[in-house]
C-alpha positions in Angstrom: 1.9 -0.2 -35.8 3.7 2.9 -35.3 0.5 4.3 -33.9 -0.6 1.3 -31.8 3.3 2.3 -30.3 2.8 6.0 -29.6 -0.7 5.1 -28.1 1.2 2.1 -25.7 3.8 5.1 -24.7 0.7 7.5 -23.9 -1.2 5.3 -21.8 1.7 4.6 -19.5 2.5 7.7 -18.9 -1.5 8.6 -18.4 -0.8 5.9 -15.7 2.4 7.7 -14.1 -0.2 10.5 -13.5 -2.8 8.5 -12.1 -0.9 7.3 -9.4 -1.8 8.4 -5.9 0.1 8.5 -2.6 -1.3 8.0 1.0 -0.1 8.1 3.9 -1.1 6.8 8.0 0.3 6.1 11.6 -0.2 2.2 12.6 0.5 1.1 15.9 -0.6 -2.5 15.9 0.1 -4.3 19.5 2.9 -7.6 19.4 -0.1 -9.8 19.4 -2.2 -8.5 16.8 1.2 -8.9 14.8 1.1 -12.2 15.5 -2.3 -12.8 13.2 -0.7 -11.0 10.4 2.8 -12.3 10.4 1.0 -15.8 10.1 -0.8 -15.7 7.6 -4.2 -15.9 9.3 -5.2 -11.9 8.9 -5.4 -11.1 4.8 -6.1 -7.5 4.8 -5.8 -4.8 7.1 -7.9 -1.6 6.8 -6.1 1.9 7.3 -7.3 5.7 7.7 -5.3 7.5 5.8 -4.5 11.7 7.1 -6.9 12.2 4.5 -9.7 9.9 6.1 -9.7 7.8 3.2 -10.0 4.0 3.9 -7.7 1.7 2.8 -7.8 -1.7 2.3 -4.2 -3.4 1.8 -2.7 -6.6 2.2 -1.6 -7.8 5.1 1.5 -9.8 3.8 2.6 -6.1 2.6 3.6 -5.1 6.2 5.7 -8.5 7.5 8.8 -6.5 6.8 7.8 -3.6 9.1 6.9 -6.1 12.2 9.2 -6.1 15.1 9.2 -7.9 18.5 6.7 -5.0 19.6 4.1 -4.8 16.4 4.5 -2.7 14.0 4.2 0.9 14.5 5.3 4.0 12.8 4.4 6.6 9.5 3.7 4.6 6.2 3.0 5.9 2.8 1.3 3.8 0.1 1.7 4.2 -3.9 -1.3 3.1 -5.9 -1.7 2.6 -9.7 -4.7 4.1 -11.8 -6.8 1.4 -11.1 -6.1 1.5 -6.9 -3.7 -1.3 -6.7 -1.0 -1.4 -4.4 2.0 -0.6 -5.8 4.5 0.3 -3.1 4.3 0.3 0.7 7.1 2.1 2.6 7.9 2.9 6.0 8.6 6.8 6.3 
């Protein structure tokens, strides 16, 4: 049991490691908004600074739309396995 513990403890902090960070501009017009904030868009593909594409959920960037779109620096947080785990607005 006790090694079945230490193993659990490892492996999550192998996974602390593994994470990776990217970050891109967007500048997405009010009315291509308009597909996301509904619901009708499900992912939106980004290049990241390091020319890496990214495909991320839409419904991940309705709190960052505005009256104009949604523009400005993002940076995204990604487990081991490249799952989105955090998108913020820089």
């Amino acid at each position: 049991m006790l090694a079945f513990k230490l193993l659990k403890l490892r492996n999550a902090r192998m996974q602390k490691k593994l994470s990776q960070y990217f970050e891109f501009s967007m500048d997405l017009s009010a009315d291509k908004t308009l597909s996301i904030y509904e619901g009708r868009v499900k992912y939106i593909l980004v290049l990241t600074d390091d020319r890496l594409k990214l495909q991320l959920p839409a419904a991940s960037f309705r709190p960052y739309v505005s009256e104009t779109g949604i523009q400005g620096r993002f940076r995204v947080k990604t487990d081991a396995r490249h799952r989105l785990q955090k998108l913020v607005k820089l």
